[in-house]
C-alpha positions as CSV (number, residue, x, y, z in Angstrom):
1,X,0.0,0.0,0.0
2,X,1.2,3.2,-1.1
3,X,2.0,6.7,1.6
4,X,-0.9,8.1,-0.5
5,X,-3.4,5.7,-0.4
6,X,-2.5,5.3,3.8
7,X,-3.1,9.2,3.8
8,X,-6.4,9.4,1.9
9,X,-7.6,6.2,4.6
10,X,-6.2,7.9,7.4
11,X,-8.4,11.3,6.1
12,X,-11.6,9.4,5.7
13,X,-11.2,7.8,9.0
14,X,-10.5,11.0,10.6
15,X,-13.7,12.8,9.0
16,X,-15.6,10.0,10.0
17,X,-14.3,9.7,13.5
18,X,-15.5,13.4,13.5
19,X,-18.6,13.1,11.8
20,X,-19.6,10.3,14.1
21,X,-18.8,12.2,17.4
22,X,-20.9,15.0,16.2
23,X,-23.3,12.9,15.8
24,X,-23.2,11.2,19.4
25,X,-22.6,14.7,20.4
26,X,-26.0,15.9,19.1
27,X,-28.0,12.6,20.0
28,X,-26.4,13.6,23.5
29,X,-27.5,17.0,23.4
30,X,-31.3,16.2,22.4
31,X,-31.6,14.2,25.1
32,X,-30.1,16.9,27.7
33,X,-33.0,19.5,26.4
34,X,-35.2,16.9,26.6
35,X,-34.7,16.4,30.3
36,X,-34.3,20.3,30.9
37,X,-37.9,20.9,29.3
38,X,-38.7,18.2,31.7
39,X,-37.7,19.7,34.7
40,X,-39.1,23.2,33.5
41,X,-42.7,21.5,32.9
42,X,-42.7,20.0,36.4
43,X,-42.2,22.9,38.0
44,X,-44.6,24.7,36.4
45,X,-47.2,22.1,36.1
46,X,-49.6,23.4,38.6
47,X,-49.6,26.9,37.3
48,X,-51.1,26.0,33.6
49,X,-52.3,23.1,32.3
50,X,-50.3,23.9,29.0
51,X,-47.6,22.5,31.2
52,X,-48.8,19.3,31.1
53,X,-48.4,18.9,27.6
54,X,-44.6,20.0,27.3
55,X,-44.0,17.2,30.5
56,X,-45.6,14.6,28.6
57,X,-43.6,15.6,25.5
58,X,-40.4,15.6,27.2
59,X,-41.4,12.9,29.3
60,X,-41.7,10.7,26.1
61,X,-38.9,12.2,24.1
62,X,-36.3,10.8,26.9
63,X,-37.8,7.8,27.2
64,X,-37.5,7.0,23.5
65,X,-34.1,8.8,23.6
66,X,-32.8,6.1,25.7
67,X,-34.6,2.8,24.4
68,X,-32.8,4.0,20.7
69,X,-29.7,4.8,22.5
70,X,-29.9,1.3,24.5
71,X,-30.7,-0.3,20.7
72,X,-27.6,1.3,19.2
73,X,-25.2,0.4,21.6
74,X,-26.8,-3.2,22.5
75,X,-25.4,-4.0,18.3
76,X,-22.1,-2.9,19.7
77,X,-21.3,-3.8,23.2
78,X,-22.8,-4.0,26.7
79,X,-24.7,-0.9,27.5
80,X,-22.6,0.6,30.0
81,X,-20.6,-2.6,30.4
82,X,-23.3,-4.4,32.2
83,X,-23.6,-8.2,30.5
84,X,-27.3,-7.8,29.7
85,X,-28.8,-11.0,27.5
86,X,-29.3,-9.8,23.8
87,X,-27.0,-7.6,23.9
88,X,-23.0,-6.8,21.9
89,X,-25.3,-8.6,19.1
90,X,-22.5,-7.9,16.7
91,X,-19.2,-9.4,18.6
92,X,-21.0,-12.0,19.9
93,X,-22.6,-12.9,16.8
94,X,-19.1,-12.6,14.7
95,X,-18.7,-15.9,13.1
96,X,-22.6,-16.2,11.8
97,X,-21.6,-12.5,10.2
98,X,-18.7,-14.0,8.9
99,X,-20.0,-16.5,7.5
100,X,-23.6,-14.4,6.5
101,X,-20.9,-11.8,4.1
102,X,-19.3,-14.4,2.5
103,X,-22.6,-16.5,1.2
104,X,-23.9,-13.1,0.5
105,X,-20.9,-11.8,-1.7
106,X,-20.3,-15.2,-3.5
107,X,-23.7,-16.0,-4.0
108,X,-24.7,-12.1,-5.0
109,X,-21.5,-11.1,-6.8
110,X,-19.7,-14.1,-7.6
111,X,-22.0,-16.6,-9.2
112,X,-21.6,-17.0,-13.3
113,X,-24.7,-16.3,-14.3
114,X,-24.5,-12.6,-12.7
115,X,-20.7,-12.1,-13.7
116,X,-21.6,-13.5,-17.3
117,X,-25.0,-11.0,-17.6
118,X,-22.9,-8.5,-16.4
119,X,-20.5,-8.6,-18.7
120,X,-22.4,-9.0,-21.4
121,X,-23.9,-5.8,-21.1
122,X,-20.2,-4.3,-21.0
123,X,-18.0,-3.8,-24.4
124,X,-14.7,-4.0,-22.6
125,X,-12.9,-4.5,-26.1
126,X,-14.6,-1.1,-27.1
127,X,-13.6,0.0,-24.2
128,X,-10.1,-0.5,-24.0
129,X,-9.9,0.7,-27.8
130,X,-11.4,3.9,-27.0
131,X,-8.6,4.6,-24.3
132,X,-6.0,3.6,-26.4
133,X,-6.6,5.5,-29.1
134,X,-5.6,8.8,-27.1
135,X,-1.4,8.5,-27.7
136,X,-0.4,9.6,-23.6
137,X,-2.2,6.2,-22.9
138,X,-0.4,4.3,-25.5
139,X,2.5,6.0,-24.4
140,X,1.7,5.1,-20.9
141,X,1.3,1.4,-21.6
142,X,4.9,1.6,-23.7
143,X,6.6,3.5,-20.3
144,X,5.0,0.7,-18.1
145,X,6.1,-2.3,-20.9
146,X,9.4,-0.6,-20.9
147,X,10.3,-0.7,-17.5
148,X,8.7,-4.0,-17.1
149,X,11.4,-5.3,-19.3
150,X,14.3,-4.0,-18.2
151,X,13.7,-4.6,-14.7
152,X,12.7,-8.3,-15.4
153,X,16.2,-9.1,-17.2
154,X,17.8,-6.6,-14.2
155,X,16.7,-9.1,-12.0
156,X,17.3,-12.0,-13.5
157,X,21.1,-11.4,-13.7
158,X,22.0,-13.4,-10.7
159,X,24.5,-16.0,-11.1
160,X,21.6,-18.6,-9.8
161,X,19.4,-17.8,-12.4
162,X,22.5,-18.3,-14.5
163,X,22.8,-21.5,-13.3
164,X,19.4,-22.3,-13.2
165,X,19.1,-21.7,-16.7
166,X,22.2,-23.6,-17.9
167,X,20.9,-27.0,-16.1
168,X,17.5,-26.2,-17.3
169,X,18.7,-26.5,-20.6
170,X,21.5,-29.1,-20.3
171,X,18.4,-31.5,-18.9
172,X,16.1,-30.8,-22.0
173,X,18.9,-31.0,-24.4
174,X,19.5,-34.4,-22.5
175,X,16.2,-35.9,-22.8
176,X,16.6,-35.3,-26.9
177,X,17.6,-38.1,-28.6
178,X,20.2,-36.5,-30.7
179,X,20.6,-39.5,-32.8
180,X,16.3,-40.4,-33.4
181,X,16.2,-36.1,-34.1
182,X,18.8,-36.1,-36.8
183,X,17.6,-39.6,-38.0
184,X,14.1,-37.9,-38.2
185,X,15.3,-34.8,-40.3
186,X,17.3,-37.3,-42.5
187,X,14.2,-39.1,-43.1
188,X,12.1,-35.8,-44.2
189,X,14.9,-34.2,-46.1
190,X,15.7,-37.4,-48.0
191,X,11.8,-37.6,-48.6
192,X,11.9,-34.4,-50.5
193,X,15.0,-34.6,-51.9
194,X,15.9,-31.5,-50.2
195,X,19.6,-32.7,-49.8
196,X,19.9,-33.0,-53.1
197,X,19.7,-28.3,-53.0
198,X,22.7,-28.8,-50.1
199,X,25.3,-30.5,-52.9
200,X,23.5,-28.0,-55.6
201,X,24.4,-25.3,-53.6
202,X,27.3,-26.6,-51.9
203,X,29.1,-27.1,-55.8
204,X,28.5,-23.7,-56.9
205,X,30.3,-22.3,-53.6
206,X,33.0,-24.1,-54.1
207,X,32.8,-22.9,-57.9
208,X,32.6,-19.2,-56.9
209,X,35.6,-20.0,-54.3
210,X,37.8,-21.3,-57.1
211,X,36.3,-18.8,-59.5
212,X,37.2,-15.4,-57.2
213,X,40.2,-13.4,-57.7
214,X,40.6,-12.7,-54.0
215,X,42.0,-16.7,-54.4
216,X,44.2,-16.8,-57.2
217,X,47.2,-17.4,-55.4
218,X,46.2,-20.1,-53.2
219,X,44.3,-22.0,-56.2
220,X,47.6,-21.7,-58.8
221,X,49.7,-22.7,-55.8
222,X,47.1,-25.5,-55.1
223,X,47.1,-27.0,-58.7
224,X,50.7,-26.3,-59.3
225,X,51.2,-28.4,-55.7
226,X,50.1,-31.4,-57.8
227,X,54.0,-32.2,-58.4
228,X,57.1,-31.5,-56.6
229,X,59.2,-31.2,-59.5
230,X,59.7,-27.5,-59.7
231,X,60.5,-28.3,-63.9
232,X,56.8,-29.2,-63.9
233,X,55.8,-26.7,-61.8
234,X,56.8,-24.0,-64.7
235,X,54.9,-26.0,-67.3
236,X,52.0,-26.1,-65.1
237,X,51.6,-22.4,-64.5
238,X,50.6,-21.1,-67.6
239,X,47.9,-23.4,-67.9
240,X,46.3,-22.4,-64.3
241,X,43.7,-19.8,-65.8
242,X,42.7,-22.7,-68.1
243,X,42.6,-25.3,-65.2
244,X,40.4,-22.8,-63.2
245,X,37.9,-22.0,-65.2
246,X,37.9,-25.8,-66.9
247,X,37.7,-26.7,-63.0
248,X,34.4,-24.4,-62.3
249,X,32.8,-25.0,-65.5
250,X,32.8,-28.6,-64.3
251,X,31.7,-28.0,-60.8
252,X,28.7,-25.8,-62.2
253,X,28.0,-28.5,-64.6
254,X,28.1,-31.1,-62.2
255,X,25.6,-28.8,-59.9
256,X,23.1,-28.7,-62.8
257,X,22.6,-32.3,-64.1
258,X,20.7,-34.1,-61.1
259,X,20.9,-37.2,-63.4
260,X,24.7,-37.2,-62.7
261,X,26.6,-39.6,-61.0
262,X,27.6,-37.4,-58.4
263,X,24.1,-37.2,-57.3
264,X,23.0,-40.5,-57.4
265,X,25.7,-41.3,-54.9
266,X,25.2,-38.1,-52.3
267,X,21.7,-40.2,-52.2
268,X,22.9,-43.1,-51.7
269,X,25.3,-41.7,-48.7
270,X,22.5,-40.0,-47.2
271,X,19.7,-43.0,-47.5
272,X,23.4,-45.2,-45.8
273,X,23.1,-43.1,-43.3
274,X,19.8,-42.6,-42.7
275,X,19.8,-46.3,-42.5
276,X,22.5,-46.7,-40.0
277,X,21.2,-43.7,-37.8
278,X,17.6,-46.1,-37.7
279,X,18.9,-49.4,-37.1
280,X,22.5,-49.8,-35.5
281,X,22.1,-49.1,-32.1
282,X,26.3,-48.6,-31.7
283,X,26.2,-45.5,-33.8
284,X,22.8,-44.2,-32.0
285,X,24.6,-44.5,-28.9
286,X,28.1,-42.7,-30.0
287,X,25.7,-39.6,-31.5
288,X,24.2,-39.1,-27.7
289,X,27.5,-39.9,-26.1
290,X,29.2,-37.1,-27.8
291,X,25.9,-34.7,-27.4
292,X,26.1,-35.6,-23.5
293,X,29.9,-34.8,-23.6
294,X,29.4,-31.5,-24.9
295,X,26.5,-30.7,-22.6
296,X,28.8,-31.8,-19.5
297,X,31.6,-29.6,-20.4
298,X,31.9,-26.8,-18.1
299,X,32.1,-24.4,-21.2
300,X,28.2,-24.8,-22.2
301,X,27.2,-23.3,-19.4
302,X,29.7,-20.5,-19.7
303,X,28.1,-20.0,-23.3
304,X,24.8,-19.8,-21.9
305,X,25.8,-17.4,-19.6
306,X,27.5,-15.2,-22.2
307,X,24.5,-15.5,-24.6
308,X,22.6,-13.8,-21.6
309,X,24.5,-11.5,-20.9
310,X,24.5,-10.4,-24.4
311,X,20.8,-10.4,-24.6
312,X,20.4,-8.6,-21.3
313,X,23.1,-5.7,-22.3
314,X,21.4,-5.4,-25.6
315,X,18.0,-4.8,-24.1
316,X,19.6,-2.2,-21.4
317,X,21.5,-0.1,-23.9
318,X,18.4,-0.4,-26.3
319,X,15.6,1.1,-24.0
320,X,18.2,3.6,-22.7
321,X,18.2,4.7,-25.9
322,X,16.0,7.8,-27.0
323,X,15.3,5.7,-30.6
324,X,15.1,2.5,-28.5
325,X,13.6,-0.2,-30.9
326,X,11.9,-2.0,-28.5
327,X,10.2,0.7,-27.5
328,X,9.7,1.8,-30.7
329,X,8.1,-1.8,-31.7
330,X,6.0,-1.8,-28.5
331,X,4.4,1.7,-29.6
332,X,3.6,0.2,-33.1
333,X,2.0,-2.8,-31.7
334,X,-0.3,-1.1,-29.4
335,X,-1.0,1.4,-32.1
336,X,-1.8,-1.5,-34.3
337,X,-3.9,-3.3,-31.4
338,X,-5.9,-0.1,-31.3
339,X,-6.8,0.2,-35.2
340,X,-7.5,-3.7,-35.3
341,X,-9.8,-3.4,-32.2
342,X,-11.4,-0.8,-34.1
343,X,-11.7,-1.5,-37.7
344,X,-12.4,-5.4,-37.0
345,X,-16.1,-6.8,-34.9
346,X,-15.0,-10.1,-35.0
347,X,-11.7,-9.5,-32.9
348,X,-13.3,-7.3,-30.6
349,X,-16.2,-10.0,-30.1
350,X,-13.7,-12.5,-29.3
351,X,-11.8,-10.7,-27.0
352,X,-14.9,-9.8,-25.0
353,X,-15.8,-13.5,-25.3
354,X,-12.2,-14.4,-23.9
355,X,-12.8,-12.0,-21.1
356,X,-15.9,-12.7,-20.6
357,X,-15.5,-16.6,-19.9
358,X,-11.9,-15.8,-18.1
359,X,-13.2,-13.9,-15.3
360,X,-16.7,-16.3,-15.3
361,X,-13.9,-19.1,-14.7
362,X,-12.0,-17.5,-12.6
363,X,-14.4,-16.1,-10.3
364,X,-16.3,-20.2,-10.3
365,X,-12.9,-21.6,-9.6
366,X,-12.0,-19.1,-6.7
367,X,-15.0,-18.1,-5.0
368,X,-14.9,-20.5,-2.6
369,X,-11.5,-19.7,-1.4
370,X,-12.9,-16.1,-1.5
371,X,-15.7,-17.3,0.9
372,X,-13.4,-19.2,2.7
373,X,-11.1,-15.8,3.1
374,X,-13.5,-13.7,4.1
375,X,-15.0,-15.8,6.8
376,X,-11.3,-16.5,8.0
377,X,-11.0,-12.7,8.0
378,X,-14.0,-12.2,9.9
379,X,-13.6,-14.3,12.8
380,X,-9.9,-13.4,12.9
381,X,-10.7,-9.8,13.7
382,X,-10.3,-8.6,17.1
383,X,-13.7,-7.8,18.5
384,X,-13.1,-4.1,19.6
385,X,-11.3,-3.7,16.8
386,X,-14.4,-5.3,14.2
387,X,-16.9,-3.4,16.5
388,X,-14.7,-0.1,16.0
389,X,-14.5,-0.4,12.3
390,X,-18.6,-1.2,11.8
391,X,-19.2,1.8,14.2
392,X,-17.0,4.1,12.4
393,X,-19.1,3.5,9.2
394,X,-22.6,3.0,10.5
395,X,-23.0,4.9,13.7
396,X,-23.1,7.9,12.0
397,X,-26.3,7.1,10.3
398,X,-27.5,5.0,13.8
399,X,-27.1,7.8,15.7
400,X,-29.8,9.7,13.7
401,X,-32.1,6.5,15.1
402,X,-31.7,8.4,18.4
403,X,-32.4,11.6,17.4
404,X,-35.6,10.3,15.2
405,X,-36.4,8.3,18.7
406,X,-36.7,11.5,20.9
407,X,-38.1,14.1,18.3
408,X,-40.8,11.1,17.5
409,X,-41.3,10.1,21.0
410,X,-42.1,12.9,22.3
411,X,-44.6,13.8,19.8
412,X,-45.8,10.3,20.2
413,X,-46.1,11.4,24.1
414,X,-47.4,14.7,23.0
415,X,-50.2,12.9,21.0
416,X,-50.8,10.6,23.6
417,X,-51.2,13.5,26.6
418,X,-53.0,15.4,24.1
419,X,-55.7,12.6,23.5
420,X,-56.3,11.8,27.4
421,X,-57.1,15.1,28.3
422,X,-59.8,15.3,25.5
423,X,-61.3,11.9,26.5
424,X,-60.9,13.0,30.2
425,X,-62.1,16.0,29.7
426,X,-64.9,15.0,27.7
427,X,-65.8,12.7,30.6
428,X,-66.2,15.4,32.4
């Protein structure tokens, strides 16, 4: 809880701590004027019989006074600490309460049917559409995304998460069967013929290699390496140029004609292979061995380490950066979430449907633990400190039952007086 959501409770409670005591103090003060006109009328009585009429009002408006007052406090706590029966209804009564609130807020708020009518009568998709098309809000969403990010791989550059992550991934890569995976992409590649484009395009690399003139020299000393005999070196050389480009007019040749030789036994390689990877369990078992030998080497997890540290300096330095292109990315997408929401029904009727049946699940999968809470809650409450709390929010409005009891009792005692006189006097 945030210092400025404690200062706006502490406010309230403080304006209703003095609401409340004006209250009492008014109740109070009824009462007192009550009794004073009381005392007044007695001791004028005999003089007039209009006395008579201001007693019986007065009379009446402290007797209701009290009952209310008595009916106020008796919710509470023991009027004036005596242990009367019925009374400090709401401490004693504390568990039923408990337990009352939290049928009446599952049952009332948290069934599906009223969540689900509820919601259908709210376009939250619309909704959120409307507030992001107004840029500070999208902007807001990007700040909050922003920092989200590079606060998540801030923290996660701990040398436990490190590690955490390294054996994480040393397990999975250890539960692959190296030797089934690459017999499985044999299998597919071989199906297509897609290995046959690896020698097409591994020939015409090696053509373009022999072909450059960045490599002259190595491939004239190359050919002219053929013999030892520097005699037959010198006749070589003036035929290199000739050799070259006889050499990568074969190789592009060669690259062309799928029919060739050359191909027929790459397949044949690959389908031995394939074959062998399938069906002799000694080479299966030397592919793993030397896949588990590089995942045990204390190196792979340095590499995993250094690929993370990597990422997370990238991401640092990027959204430090005015023209950040994460951020820049984050404010495109939420621009383009805003347009799609509004150009397109269906995608806003689906996320309304997906909100719609996550918060109807939700609230059915949790409601009991919310029941559950709030009776735990309830009956965990200290009972001064529960009693405190309820009279803090409703004795405002209770005290007004005492005022209502001495301004209507005593023209209830009024009426009364006023009644017996006639019928007295007209027995007269």
């Amino acid at each position: 809880m945030t210092d400025i959501t404690q200062r706006a409770i502490q406010a309230e409670t403080t304006l209703r701590q003095r609401d409340l005591a004006r209250m009492k103090w008014i109740a109070a003060g009824l009462l007192g004027a009550a009794a004073c006109l009381y005392v007044i009328g007695k001791l004028f009585e005999g003089q007039n019989s209009a006395w008579g009429y201001l007693v019986a009002f007065a009379e009446a408006a402290m007797i209701g006074a009290m009952a209310d007052w008595f009916a106020v406090v008796a919710l509470f706590r023991h009027p004036l600490g005596v242990p009367i029966p019925h009374t400090a209804i709401i401490p004693r009564n504390k568990r039923a309460i408990g337990n009352s609130l939290a049928d009446f807020v599952v049952g009332q708020f948290l069934s599906a049917a009223v969540i689900e009518q509820r919601l259908r009568r709210y376009d939250a998709a619309r909704h959120f559409s409307q507030w992001l098309s107004l840029p500070e809000n999208r902007n807001k969403v990007a700040y909050y995304l922003n920092q989200a990010i590079s606060y998540g791989v801030k923290v996660l550059d701990d040398r436990r998460i490190h590690d955490f992550l390294a054996e994480a991934a040393r397990k999975k890569l250890q539960a692959i069967d190296l030797s089934e995976f690459i017999s499985n992409g044999l299998a597919l590649v071989n199906r297509n013929n897609s290995h046959r484009k690896i020698l097409h395009g591994g020939l015409h690399r090696f053509a373009d290699y022999v072909e450059s003139p960045d490599n002259t020299e190595k491939i004239s000393a190359f050919i002219k390496g053929w013999s030892e005999n520097s005699f037959v070196q010198s006749m070589i050389e003036p035929f290199v140029p000739t050799i070259r480009t006889a050499v990568v007019s074969k190789l592009r040749a060669a690259a062309e004609d799928e029919t060739s030789g050359l191909y027929l036994e790459f397949d044949e390689q690959v389908r031995t292979y394939l074959l062998r990877l399938q069906q002799d369990p000694e080479l299966r078992a030397w592919v793993n061995q030397q896949k588990d030998a590089v995942l045990n080497r204390p190196e792979f997890g340095n590499q995993i380490e250094s690929l993370w540290s990597q990422f997370r300096d990238w991401v640092v330095l990027d959204l430090s950066h005015p023209d950040s292109v994460i951020a820049d990315k984050l404010a495109k997408l939420l621009e383009e979430l805003e347009q799609h929401l509004v150009s397109h029904e269906e995608i806003r009727s689906w996320l309304n449907d997906q909100i719609r049946a996550s918060l109807t699940s939700a609230a059915h999968a949790n409601k009991g633990v919310i029941g559950d809470l709030i009776r735990e809650e309830v009956v965990r409450w200290d009972d001064k400190y529960m009693v405190n709390r309820l009279e803090l929010f409703l004795g405002k409005d209770l005290q007004f039952i005492r005022i209502n009891g001495t301004l209507v009792g005593g023209l209830f005692g009024l009426l009364i007086y006023g009644v017996t006189m006639l019928v007295s006097g007209g027995g007269q």
